[in-house]
BAKOL-818987 format. One line per field, with one value per residue: residue number from 0; chain; x negated, y, z of N, C-alpha, C in turn. Coordinates in pm, 1 decimal. Each point is the difference from the previous one (the first is absolute). Layout:
<atoms>
n: NUM:...
chain: A:...
n.x: X:...
n.y: Y:...
n.z: Z:...
ca.x: X:...
ca.y: Y:...
ca.z: Z:...
c.x: X:...
c.y: Y:...
c.z: Z:...
</atoms>
This chain:
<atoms>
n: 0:1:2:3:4:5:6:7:8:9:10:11:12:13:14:15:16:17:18:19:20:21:22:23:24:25:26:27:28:29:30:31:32:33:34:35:36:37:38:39:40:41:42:43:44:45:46:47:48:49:50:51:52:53:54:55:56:57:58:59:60:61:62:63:64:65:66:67:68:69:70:71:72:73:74:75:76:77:78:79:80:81:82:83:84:85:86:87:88:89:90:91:92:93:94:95:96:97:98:99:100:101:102:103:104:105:106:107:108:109:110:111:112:113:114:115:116:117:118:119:120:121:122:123:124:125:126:127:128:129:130:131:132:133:134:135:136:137:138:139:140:141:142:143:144:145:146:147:148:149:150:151:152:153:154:155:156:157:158:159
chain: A:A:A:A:A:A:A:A:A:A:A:A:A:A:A:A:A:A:A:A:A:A:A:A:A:A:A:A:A:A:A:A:A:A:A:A:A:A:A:A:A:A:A:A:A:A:A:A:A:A:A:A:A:A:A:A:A:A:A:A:A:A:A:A:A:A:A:A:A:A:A:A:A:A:A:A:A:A:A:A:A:A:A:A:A:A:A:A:A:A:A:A:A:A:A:A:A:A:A:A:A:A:A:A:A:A:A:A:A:A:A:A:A:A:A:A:A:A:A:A:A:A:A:A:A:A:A:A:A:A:A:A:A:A:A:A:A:A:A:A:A:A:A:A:A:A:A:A:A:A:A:A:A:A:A:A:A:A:A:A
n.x: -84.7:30.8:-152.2:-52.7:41.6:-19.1:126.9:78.4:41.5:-58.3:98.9:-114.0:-0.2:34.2:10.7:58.8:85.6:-15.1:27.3:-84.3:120.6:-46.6:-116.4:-117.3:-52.7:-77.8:16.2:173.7:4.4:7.7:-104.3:44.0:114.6:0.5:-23.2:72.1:-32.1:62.4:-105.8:68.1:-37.3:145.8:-5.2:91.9:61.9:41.0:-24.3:-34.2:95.1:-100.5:-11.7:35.7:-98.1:1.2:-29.0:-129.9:-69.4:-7.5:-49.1:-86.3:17.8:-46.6:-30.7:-84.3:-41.5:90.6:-11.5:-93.3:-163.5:-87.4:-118.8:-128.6:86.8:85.1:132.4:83.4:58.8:36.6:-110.8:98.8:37.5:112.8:-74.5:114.8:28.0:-11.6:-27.0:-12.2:88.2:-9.9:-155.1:27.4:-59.1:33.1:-112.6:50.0:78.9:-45.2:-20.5:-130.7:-70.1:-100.9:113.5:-16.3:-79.1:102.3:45.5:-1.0:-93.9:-133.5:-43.4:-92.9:70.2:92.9:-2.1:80.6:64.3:93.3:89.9:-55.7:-26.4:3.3:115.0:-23.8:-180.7:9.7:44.8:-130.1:44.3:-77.6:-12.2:-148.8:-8.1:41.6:-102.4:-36.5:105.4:50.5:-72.9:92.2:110.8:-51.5:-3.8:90.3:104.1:-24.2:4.5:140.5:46.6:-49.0:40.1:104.7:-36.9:-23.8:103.7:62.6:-27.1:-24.6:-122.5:-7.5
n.y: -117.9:76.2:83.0:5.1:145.5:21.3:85.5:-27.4:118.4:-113.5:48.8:2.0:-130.9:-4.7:-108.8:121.1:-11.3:91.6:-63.4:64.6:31.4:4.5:43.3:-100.8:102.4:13.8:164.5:-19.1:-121.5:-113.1:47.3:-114.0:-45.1:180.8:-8.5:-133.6:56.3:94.5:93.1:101.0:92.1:76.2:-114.9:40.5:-1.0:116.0:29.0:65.1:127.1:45.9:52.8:102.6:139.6:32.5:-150.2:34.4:70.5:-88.2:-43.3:123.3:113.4:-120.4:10.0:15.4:34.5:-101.3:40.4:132.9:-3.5:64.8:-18.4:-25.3:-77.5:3.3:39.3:-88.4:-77.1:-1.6:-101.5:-46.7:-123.2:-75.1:59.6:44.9:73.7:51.0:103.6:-143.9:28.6:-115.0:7.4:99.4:68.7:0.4:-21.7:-54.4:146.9:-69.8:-140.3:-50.7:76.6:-108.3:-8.3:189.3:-13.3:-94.4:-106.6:139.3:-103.5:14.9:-36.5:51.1:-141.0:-38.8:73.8:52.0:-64.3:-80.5:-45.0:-117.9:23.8:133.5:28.1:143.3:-52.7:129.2:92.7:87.1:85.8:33.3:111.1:-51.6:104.0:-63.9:-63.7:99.3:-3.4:-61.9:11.2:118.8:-97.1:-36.3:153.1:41.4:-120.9:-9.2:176.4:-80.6:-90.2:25.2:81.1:-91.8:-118.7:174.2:26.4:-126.3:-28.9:116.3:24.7:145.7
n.z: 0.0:-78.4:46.3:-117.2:-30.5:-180.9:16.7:-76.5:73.6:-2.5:114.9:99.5:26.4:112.5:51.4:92.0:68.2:69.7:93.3:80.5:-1.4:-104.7:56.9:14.7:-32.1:-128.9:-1.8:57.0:-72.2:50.0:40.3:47.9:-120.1:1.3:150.4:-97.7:-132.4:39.1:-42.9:80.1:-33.8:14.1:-81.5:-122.7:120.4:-79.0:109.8:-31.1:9.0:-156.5:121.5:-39.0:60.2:-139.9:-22.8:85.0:-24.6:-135.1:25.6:60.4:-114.1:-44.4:101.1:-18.6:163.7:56.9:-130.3:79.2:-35.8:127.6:-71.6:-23.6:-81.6:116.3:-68.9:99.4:-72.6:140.7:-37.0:-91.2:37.7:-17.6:-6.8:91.0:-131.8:95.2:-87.0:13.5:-76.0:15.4:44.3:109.8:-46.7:146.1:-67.0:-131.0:29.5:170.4:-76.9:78.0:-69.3:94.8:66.5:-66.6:17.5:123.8:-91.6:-31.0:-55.9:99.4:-79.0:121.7:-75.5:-34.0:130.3:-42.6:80.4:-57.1:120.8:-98.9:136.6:-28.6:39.3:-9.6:12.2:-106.9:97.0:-99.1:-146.5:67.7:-20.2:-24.6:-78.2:28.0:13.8:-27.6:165.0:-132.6:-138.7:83.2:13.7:-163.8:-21.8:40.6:-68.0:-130.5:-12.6:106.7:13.1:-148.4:64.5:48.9:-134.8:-79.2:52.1:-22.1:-129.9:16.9:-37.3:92.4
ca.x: 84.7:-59.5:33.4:-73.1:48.5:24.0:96.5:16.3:-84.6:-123.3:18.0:-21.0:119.9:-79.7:98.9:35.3:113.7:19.1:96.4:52.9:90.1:-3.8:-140.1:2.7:-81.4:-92.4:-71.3:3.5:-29.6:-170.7:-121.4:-113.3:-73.3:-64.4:-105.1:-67.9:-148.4:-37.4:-98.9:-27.3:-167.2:40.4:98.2:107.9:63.6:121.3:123.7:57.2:-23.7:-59.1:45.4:-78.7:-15.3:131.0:119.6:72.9:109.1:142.2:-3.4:15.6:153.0:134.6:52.5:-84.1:-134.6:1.8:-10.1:-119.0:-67.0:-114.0:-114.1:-113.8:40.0:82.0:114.0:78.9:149.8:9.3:110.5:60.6:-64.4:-44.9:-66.7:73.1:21.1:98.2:126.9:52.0:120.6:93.1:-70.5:66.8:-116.0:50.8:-113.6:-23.4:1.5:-113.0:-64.4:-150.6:-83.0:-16.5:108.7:12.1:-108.7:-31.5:-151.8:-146.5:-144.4:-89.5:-75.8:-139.8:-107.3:113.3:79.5:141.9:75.6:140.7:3.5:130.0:91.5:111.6:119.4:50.3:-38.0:53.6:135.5:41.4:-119.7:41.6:-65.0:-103.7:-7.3:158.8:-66.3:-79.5:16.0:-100.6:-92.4:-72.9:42.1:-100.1:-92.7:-52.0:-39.4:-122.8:-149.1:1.0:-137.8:-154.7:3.4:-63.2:-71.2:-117.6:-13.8:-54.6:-108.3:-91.6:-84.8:-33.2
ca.y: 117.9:169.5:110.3:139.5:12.6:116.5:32.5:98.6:103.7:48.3:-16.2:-154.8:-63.6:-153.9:-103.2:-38.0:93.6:-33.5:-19.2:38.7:-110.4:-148.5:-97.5:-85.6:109.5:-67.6:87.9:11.4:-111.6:-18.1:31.4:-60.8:-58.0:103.1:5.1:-60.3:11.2:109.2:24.2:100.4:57.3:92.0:-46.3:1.9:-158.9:-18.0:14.2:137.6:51.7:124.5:143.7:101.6:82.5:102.3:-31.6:-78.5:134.9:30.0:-121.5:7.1:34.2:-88.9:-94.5:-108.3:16.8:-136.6:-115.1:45.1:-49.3:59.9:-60.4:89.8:20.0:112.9:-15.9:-142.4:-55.6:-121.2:-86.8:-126.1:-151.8:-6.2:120.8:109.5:169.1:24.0:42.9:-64.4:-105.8:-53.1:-10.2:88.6:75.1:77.2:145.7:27.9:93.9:59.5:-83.3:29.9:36.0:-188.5:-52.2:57.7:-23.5:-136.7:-68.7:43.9:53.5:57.3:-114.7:59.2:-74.6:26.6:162.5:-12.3:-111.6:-41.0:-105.9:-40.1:-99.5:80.0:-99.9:75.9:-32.2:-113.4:43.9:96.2:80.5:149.7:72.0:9.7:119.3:22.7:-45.1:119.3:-40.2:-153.0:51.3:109.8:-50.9:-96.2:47.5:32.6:-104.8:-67.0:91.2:-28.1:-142.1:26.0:114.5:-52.2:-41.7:14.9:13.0:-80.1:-52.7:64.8:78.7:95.3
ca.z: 0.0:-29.9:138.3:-44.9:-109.7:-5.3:-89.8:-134.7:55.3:43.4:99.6:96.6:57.4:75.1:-8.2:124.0:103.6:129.1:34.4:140.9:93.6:-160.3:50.6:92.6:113.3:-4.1:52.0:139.9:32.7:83.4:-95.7:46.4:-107.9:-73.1:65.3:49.3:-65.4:50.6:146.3:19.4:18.3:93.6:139.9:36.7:30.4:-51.9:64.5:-14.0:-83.0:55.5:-51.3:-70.0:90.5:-29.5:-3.6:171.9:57.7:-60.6:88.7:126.0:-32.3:-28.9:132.2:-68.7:53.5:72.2:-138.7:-88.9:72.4:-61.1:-3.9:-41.9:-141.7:-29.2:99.0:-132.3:4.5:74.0:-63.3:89.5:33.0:-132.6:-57.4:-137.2:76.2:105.3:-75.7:-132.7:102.7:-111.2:-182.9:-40.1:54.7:28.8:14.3:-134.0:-57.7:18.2:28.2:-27.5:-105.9:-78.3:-19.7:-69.7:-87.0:-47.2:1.3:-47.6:95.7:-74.4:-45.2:-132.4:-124.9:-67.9:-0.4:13.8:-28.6:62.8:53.7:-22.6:61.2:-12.4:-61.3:-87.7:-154.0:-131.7:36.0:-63.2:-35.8:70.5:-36.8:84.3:45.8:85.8:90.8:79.5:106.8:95.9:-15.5:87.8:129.4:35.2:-44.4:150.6:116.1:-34.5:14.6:124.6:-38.7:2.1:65.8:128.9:-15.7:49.9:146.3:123.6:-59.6:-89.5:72.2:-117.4
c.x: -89.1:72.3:37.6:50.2:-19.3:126.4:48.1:-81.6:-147.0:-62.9:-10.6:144.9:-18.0:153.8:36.7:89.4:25.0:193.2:107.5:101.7:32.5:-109.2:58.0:-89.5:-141.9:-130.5:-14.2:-0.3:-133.1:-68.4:-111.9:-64.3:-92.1:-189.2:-72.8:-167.1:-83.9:-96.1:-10.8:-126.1:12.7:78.5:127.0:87.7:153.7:125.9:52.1:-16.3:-55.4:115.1:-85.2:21.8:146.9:144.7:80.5:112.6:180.2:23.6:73.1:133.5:123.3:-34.3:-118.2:-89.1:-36.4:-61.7:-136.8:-78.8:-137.9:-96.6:-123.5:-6.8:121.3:149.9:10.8:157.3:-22.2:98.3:76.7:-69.2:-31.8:-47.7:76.7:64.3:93.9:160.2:51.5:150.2:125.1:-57.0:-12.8:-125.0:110.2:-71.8:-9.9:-61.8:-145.6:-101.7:-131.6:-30.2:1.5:109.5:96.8:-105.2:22.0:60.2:-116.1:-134.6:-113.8:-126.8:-149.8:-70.5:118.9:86.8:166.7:22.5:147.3:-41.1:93.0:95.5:160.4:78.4:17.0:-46.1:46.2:156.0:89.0:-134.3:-56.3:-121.6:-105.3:30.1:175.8:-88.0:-34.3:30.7:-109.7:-131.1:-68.8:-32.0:-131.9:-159.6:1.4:-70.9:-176.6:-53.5:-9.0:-102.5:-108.4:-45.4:-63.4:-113.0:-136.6:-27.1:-85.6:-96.7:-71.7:-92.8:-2.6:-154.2
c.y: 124.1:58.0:92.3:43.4:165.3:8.4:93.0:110.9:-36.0:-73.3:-106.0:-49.4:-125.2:-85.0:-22.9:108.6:-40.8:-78.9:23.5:-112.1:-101.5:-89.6:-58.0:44.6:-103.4:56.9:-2.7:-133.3:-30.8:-22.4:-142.5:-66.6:49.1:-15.3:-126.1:-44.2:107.5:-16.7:111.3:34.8:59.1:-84.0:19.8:-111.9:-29.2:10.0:165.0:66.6:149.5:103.3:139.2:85.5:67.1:-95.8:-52.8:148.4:-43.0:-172.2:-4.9:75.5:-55.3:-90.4:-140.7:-23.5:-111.6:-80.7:19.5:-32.7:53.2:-54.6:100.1:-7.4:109.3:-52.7:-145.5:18.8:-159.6:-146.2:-80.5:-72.6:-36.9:64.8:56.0:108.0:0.5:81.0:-69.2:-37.8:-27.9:12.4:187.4:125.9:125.4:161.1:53.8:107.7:88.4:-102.5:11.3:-8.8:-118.2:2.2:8.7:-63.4:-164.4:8.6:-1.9:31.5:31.7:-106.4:72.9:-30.6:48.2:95.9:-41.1:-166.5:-17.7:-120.8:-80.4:-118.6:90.4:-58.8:122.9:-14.9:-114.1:50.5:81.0:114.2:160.2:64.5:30.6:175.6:21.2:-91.3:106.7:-7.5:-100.3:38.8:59.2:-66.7:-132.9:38.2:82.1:-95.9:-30.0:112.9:30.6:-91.1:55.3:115.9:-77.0:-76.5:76.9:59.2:-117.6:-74.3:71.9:59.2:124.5:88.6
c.z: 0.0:120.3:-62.2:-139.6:-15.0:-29.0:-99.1:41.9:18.4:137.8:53.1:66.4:70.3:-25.2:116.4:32.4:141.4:2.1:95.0:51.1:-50.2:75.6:78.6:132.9:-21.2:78.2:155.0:82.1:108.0:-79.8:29.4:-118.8:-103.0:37.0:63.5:-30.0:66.3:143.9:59.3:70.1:141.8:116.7:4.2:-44.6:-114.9:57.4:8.7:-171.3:32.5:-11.8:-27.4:91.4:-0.4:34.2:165.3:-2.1:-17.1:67.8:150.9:15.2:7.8:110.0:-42.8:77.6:13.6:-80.5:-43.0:129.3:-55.7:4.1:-16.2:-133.5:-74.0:59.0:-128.2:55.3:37.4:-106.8:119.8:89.5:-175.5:-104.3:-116.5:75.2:111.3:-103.5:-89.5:65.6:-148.2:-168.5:-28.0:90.5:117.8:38.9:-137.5:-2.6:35.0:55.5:-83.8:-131.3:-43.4:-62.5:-119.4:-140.0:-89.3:-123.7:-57.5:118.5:-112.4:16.4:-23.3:-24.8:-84.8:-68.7:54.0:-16.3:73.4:33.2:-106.3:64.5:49.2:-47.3:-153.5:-97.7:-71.1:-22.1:-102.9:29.0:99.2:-88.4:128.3:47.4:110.8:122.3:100.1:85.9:87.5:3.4:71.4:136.5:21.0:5.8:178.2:119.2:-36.8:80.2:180.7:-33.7:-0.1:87.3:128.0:3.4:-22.5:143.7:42.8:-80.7:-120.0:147.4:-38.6:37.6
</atoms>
Protein backbone atom coordinates (compact mmCIF):
# COMPACT_ATOMS: atom_id res chain seq x y z
CA UNK A 1 0.00 0.00 0.00
CA UNK A 2 1.18 3.70 -1.08
CA UNK A 3 1.64 6.21 1.97
CA UNK A 4 2.52 8.58 -0.28
CA UNK A 5 1.12 10.60 -3.08
CA UNK A 6 1.27 13.63 -5.09
CA UNK A 7 -2.23 14.89 -6.11
CA UNK A 8 -3.66 16.53 -9.21
CA UNK A 9 -2.41 19.86 -7.50
CA UNK A 10 0.87 18.85 -6.91
CA UNK A 11 0.33 18.44 -3.39
CA UNK A 12 1.79 15.86 -0.89
CA UNK A 13 -0.86 13.42 0.61
CA UNK A 14 -0.22 10.58 3.19
CA UNK A 15 -2.86 7.61 3.37
CA UNK A 16 -4.16 8.21 6.69
CA UNK A 17 -7.05 10.12 8.73
CA UNK A 18 -7.34 10.29 12.13
CA UNK A 19 -10.51 8.68 13.43
CA UNK A 20 -11.27 9.95 16.60
CA UNK A 21 -14.40 8.03 18.03
CA UNK A 22 -14.22 5.58 14.88
CA UNK A 23 -10.56 4.14 16.71
CA UNK A 24 -9.99 1.70 18.57
CA UNK A 25 -7.76 4.26 20.71
CA UNK A 26 -4.64 2.69 19.17
CA UNK A 27 -2.78 5.78 20.45
CA UNK A 28 -4.41 5.68 23.97
CA UNK A 29 -4.16 2.01 24.39
CA UNK A 30 -1.19 0.39 26.81
CA UNK A 31 1.75 0.96 25.46
CA UNK A 32 3.56 -2.21 26.69
CA UNK A 33 3.79 -3.91 23.23
CA UNK A 34 5.35 -0.58 21.48
CA UNK A 35 8.52 -0.77 24.01
CA UNK A 36 9.21 -3.97 24.16
CA UNK A 37 12.69 -3.74 21.88
CA UNK A 38 13.28 -0.62 23.44
CA UNK A 39 16.28 0.38 25.91
CA UNK A 40 15.98 3.51 27.50
CA UNK A 41 19.29 5.35 28.05
CA UNK A 42 17.30 7.62 30.54
CA UNK A 43 15.59 5.17 32.29
CA UNK A 44 12.32 5.79 31.47
CA UNK A 45 10.18 3.08 32.53
CA UNK A 46 7.03 3.76 30.08
CA UNK A 47 4.77 4.30 32.39
CA UNK A 48 4.02 7.97 32.03
CA UNK A 49 3.47 10.43 29.58
CA UNK A 50 5.62 13.63 28.89
CA UNK A 51 4.13 16.62 29.48
CA UNK A 52 5.41 20.06 28.11
CA UNK A 53 6.33 23.13 30.53
CA UNK A 54 3.54 25.15 28.83
CA UNK A 55 1.19 22.38 28.91
CA UNK A 56 0.95 21.41 33.13
CA UNK A 57 -0.57 24.95 33.45
CA UNK A 58 -3.72 23.93 31.32
CA UNK A 59 -3.43 20.56 33.14
CA UNK A 60 -3.46 21.82 36.51
CA UNK A 61 -6.50 24.05 35.20
CA UNK A 62 -8.61 21.40 34.54
CA UNK A 63 -8.49 19.65 37.98
CA UNK A 64 -5.62 17.32 36.68
CA UNK A 65 -2.97 17.60 39.62
CA UNK A 66 -3.53 14.10 41.05
CA UNK A 67 -2.70 12.55 37.56
CA UNK A 68 0.79 14.52 37.03
CA UNK A 69 3.89 13.67 38.69
CA UNK A 70 7.28 15.45 38.80
CA UNK A 71 10.58 14.11 38.08
CA UNK A 72 14.23 15.76 37.27
CA UNK A 73 13.04 15.11 33.70
CA UNK A 74 10.15 17.37 33.83
CA UNK A 75 6.19 17.07 34.72
CA UNK A 76 4.46 13.31 33.11
CA UNK A 77 0.80 12.17 32.98
CA UNK A 78 0.56 9.35 35.50
CA UNK A 79 -0.42 6.00 33.43
CA UNK A 80 -2.78 3.47 34.61
CA UNK A 81 -1.82 -0.01 36.21
CA UNK A 82 -2.18 -1.19 32.96
CA UNK A 83 -0.29 1.26 31.27
CA UNK A 84 -2.94 3.37 29.64
CA UNK A 85 -4.07 6.87 29.84
CA UNK A 86 -5.88 7.63 32.96
CA UNK A 87 -8.48 9.90 30.30
CA UNK A 88 -9.39 7.13 28.21
CA UNK A 89 -12.98 5.98 29.13
CA UNK A 90 -15.06 4.02 26.69
CA UNK A 91 -12.24 4.11 23.62
CA UNK A 92 -13.05 7.87 24.04
CA UNK A 93 -10.05 10.57 25.02
CA UNK A 94 -11.99 12.60 27.95
CA UNK A 95 -9.01 15.45 27.81
CA UNK A 96 -9.18 15.72 23.79
CA UNK A 97 -9.36 19.20 23.48
CA UNK A 98 -6.33 19.99 25.72
CA UNK A 99 -4.46 16.73 25.78
CA UNK A 100 -0.33 16.63 25.45
CA UNK A 101 1.50 17.67 22.38
CA UNK A 102 2.66 13.52 22.12
CA UNK A 103 -0.66 12.93 21.96
CA UNK A 104 -1.58 15.49 19.40
CA UNK A 105 1.35 14.49 17.31
CA UNK A 106 0.42 10.53 17.18
CA UNK A 107 0.88 8.87 15.04
CA UNK A 108 3.52 10.68 13.68
CA UNK A 109 7.25 10.50 15.26
CA UNK A 110 10.61 11.53 14.39
CA UNK A 111 13.07 8.96 13.31
CA UNK A 112 16.90 10.79 12.97
CA UNK A 113 17.98 8.33 10.72
CA UNK A 114 14.72 8.69 8.85
CA UNK A 115 13.08 12.01 9.46
CA UNK A 116 9.19 12.00 9.72
CA UNK A 117 7.57 8.57 10.07
CA UNK A 118 3.75 7.18 10.86
CA UNK A 119 3.23 4.46 12.94
CA UNK A 120 1.56 2.08 10.66
CA UNK A 121 -0.05 0.14 13.28
CA UNK A 122 -2.80 3.18 13.36
CA UNK A 123 -5.93 1.87 12.67
CA UNK A 124 -6.37 5.29 10.16
CA UNK A 125 -3.72 4.29 7.77
CA UNK A 126 -4.81 3.31 4.67
CA UNK A 127 -8.18 5.18 5.78
CA UNK A 128 -8.18 7.82 3.13
CA UNK A 129 -6.08 10.63 1.60
CA UNK A 130 -5.16 14.06 3.97
CA UNK A 131 -3.17 16.54 2.52
CA UNK A 132 0.41 16.42 4.40
CA UNK A 133 0.26 20.41 4.55
CA UNK A 134 -3.50 20.21 6.79
CA UNK A 135 -0.93 18.21 9.06
CA UNK A 136 0.57 21.46 10.58
CA UNK A 137 -0.95 20.95 14.16
CA UNK A 138 0.65 17.80 14.67
CA UNK A 139 3.61 18.82 13.16
CA UNK A 140 4.10 21.69 15.58
CA UNK A 141 2.90 19.55 18.38
CA UNK A 142 5.73 16.89 17.30
CA UNK A 143 8.29 19.28 16.70
CA UNK A 144 7.90 20.84 20.39
CA UNK A 145 7.96 17.63 22.07
CA UNK A 146 11.19 16.56 20.05
CA UNK A 147 13.17 20.37 20.87
CA UNK A 148 11.85 19.59 24.99
CA UNK A 149 13.79 16.35 24.40
CA UNK A 150 16.91 17.42 22.93
CA UNK A 151 16.93 20.53 25.11
CA UNK A 152 17.14 18.32 28.17
CA UNK A 153 19.36 15.95 26.69
CA UNK A 154 22.14 18.61 26.18
CA UNK A 155 21.51 19.60 29.60
CA UNK A 156 22.28 16.36 31.04
CA UNK A 157 24.60 14.80 28.34
CA UNK A 158 26.48 17.33 26.41
CA UNK A 159 29.49 18.96 28.24
CA UNK A 160 29.92 22.61 27.60
Amino acid sequence: MDLLRNNKKGELEINWVCLREKCNCNCCGTFDDRFKTLVSLERIDHDEIMILPDEEKIFLKNGCEKKLKRNERGVFLKLKKDRSCPFLNNHLCLKYKVRPAICKAYPFFIDFMSGINVDKSCPGVGMGWTKVKDLKVMMQSLLKVYKDHIKYIEKKYVRK
